[in-house]
C-alpha positions in Angstrom: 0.0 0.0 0.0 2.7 2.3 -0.6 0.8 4.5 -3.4 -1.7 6.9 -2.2 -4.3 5.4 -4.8 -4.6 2.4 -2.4 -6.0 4.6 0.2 -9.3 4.1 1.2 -11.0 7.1 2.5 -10.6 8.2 6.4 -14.6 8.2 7.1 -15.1 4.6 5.7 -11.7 3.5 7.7 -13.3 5.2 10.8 -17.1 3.6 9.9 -15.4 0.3 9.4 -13.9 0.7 12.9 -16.6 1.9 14.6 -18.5 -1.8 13.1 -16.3 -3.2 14.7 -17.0 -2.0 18.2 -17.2 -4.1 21.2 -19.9 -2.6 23.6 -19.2 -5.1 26.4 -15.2 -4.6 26.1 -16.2 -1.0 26.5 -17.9 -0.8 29.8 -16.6 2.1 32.4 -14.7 3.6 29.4 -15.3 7.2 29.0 -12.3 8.1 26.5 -12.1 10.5 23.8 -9.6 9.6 20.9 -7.8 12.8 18.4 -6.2 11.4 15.6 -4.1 13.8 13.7 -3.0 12.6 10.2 -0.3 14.7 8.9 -1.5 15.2 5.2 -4.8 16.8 6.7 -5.3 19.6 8.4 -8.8 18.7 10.1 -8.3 16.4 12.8 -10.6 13.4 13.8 -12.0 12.8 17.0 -13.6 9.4 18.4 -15.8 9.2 21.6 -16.0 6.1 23.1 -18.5 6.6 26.1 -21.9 4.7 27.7 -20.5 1.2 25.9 -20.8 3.1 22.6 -18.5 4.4 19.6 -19.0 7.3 17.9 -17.4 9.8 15.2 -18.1 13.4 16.6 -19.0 16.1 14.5 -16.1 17.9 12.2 -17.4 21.3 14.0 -17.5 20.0 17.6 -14.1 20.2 19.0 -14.6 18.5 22.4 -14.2 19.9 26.1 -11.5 17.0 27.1 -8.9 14.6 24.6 -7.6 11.7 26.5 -5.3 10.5 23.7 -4.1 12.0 20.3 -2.6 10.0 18.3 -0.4 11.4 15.2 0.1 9.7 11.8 -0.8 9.3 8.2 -2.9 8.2 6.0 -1.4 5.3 5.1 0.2 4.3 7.9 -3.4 4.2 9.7 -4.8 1.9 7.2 -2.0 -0.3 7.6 -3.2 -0.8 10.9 -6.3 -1.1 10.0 -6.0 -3.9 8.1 -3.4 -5.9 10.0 -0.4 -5.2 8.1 1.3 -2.9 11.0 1.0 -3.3 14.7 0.6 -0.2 16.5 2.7 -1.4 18.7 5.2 -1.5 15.7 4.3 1.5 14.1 5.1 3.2 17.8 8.4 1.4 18.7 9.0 2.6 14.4 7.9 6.3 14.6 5.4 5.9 12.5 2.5 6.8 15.3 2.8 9.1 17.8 0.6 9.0 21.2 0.2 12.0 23.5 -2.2 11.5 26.3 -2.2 7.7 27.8 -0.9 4.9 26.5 -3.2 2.8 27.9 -6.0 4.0 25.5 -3.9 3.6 22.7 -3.4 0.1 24.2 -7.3 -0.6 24.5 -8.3 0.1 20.9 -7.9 -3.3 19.5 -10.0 -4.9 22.6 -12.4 -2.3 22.3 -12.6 -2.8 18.3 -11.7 -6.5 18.4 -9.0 -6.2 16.3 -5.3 -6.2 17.2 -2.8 -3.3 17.1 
């Protein structure tokens, strides 16, 4: 996936995620996610909260960001699909996490996916 051609758009990366979801994996989380991707300049933000998942509003910049994670395009839908761990893209440089690491750490049991 190395040309940009073979990117699939953010929102249906994100919808795809958010299918994923695990509400009972989920319970007691109140966690907002920013993801920054470098070749954009509107950020993304993810709410988990109540045992649901949801993709907040382009306008709505929210009143607390546990986590923001920082990366590209590609790079994301690497992990996406399994062909990067985040663990690896982290230990690589390829993803940066500012906020806890432990909610970095959670996304693939809340998403039932690995990282």
């Amino acid at each position: 996936m190395s040309s940009n051609n073979n990117l699939m758009p953010l929102d249906r990366l994100f919808n795809g995620l958010i299918k994923k979801f695990n509400p009972q994996n989920a319970k007691d989380l109140n966690i907002t996610y920013k993801f920054v991707f470098k070749e954009y300049a509107d950020p993304i933000y993810l709410e988990i909260k109540n045992q649901t998942a949801r993709l907040l509003p382009k306008f709505q910049t929210p009143a607390k960001i546990d986590t923001t994670l920082t990366t590209t395009h590609e790079v994301w839908q690497k992990i996406c699909f399994k062909e990067l761990s985040g663990k690896k893209a982290l230990f690589l440089g390829k993803i940066r996490c500012n906020g806890s690491l432990k909610n970095f750490a959670l996304i693939p049991e809340i998403f039932n996916k690995e990282l």
